[in-house]
N, C-alpha and C positions, 0 to 999 in steps of 0.2 A: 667121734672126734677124739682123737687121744691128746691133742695138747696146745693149748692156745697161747699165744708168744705174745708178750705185752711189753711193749715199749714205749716211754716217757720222753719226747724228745723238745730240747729247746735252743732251736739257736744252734745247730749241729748240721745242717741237712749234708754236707760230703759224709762227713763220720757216720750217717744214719744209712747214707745208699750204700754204702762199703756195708754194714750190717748187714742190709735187706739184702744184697746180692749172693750177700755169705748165705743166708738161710735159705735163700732159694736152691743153689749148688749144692751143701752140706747136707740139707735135713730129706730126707728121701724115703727112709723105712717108716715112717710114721704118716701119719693121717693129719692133719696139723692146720690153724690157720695164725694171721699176725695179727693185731691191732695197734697201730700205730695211734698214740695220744699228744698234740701238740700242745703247750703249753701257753700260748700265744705269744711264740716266737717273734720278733722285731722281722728276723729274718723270713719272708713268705715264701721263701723258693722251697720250702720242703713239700709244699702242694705239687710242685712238679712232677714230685714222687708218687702220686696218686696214679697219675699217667703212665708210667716206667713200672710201678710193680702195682696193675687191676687188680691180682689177685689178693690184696692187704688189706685191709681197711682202715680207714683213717679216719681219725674224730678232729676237731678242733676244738679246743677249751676259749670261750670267753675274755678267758682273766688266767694269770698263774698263780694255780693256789699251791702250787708245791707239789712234791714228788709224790708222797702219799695217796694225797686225793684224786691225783691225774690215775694213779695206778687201781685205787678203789672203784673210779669211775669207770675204766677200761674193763674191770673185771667182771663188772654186771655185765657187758657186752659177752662176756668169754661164755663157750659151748663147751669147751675141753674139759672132758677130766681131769688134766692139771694143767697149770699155770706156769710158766715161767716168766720170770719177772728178767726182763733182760735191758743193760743200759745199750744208750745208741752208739756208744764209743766203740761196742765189742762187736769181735769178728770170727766167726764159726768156721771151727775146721774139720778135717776130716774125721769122723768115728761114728761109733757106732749107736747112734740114739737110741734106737729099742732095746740094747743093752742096758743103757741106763734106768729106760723103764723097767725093763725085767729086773735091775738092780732094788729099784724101789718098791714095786712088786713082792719083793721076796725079805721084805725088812718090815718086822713086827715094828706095829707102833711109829711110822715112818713120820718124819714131819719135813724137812728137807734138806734139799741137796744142794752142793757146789761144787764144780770143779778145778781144776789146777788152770788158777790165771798166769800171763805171762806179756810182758811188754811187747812193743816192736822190736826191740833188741835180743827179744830169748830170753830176758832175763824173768827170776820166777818173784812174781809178786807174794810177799807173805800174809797178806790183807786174805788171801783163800782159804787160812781155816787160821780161826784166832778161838779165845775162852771169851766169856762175858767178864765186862772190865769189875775190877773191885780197886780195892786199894793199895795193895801191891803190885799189881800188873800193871796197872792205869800210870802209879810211879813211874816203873821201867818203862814204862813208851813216851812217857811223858820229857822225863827230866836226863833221859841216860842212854847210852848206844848197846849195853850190854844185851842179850839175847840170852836166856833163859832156855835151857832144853828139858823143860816140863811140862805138864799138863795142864799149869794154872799159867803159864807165862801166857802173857800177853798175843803174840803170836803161836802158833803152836809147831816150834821148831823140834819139838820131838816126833816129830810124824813125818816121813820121806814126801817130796812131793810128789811123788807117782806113787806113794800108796793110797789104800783106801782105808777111812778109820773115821770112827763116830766122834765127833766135835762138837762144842758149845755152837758156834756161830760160826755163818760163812757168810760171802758179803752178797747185796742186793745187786749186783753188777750180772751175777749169772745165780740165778734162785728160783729151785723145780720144787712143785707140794702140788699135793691134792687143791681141785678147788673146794669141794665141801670143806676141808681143813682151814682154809683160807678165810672162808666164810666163817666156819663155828668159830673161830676164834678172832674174830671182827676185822680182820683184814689188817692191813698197815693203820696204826697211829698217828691220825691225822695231826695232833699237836706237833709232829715234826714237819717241816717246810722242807728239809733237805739233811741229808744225814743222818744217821744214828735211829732212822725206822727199821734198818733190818736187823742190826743188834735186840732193839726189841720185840720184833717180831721170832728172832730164832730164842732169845729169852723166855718170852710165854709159850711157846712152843715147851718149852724145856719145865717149864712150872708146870704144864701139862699133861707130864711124861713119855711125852714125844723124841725122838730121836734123831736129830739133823746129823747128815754124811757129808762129810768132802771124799772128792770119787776124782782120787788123782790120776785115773789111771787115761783121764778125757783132760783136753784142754782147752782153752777160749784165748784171744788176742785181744786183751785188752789196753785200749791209746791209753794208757792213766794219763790225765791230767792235761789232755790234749782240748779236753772242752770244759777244762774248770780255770776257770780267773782267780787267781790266789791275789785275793785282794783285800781288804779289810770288810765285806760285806761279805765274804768265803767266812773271811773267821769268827765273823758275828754269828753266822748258819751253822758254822762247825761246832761251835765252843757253845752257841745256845743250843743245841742238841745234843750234847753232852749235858748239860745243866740239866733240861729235861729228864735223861735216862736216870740220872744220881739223884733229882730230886721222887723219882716216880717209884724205884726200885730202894732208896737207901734211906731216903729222910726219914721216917716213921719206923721202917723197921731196924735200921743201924744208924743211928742220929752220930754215934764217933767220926764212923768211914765217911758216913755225910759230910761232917764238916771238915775231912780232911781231904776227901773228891772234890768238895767244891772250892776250895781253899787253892788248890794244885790246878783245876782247870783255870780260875778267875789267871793265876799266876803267869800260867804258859800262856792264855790268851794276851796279857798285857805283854808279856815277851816279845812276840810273835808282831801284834800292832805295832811296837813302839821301832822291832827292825823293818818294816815295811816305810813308818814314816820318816826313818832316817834314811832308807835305801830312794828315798821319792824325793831327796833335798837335794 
């Protein structure tokens, strides 16, 4: 089995059969199987999908304990030599998947991969290959529209998107690794509930000295924000996942950037809540 597809799904099932119908069509040169993990969506009709695609398997969780652990527990399931961590919103197109294997195959020290995301509209998501945030870059995303075309910026606008080029961090929306990898370095961090685990998952990778690729020369259709409620319980998830990363990575080793990441997140979170409850009067 060359690669087991793990997805996370809650409360999406149209967005999840547009997925699974993709993988069915698209993935074809590989050996492959899916495992679909329910979150214990309100919504039950994505059991319907057990019906419509026999050949996937599906778990049902209990309880939602968040992205992390839905994805740790899918992966004891997994037989693949690697994993991909894929959201239910995205939709596979056409290219050439053993490509990408042979891509990763042939990269010393490999740790993972991402490819060139893209809306419904075409347009190119720059969340596909970003640097690990510190205290300059975190600024710039944070508080400013400017775009950076360096290699600490925030996004990493010095890279074409149809190139291909070794990066900090790609996002957990479309994310290829070995499973041994996956494994010896414990998986996703379960302290995160939603967001900001594959930041640090491509982080320790990188403390490692491991190697993560965005491989623009592939791309994925992802709905952004088609199945996310930007609502003040979004940015408790959002902005407490951030806190997380800065207190895990900065507090003890950089106590300045610390208290000037946590200073900047507390800030944009209160921004951010206070237009939501003015926008709800």
């Amino acid at each position: 089995m060359n690669l087991s597809i793990i997805i996370v799904n809650y409360n999406v099932t149209e967005l999840l059969r547009k997925c699974l119908s993709s993988i069915h069509r698209f993935v074809q040169d590989v050996e492959y199987e899916v495992i679909v993990i329910d979150n214990n969506s309100p919504d039950s009709s994505w059991k319907d999908l057990a019906t419509e695609f026999p050949q996937f398997k599906f778990i049902a969780s209990e309880k939602n304990e968040g992205f992390a652990i839905a994805n740790n527990k899918a992966i004891k399931e997994a037989v693949g030599e690697y994993i991909l961590l894929l959201n239910p919103d995205t939709e596979f197109e056409a290219y050439d998947m053993k490509g990408i294997f042979d891509f990763a195959e042939s990269k010393e020290n490999f740790g993972c991969l991402g490819l060139r995301m893209h809306d419904a509209k075409g347009g190119f998501l720059p969340e596909s290959k970003r640097s690990v945030p510190d205290m300059f870059n975190s600024f710039e995303k944070l508080f400013t529209n400017f775009k950076k075309n360096t290699s600490k910026s925030y996004y990493r606008n010095d890279i074409g998107e149809y190139e291909v080029a070794e990066v900090e961090v790609i996002t957990g929306a479309f994310l290829l690794m070995k499973k041994s990898l996956y494994e010896e370095i414990g998986g996703l961090d379960e302290k995160y509930f939603m967001y900001g685990e594959d930041i640090d998952l491509c982080f320790t990778l990188l403390r490692k000295k491991y190697k993560n690729w965005y491989y623009g020369k592939a791309s994925i259709l992802h709905h952004k924000g088609e199945s996310t409620v930007k609502d003040l319980k979004y940015l408790e998830r959002f902005y407490g996942a951030m806190e997380i990363f800065v207190d895990k990575y900065y507090k003890k080793q950089k106590p300045i950037q610390h208290r000037l990441l946590s200073a900047g997140l507390k800030l944009r979170h209160t921004l951010e809540k206070n237009k939501i409850k003015r926008d709800s009067n």
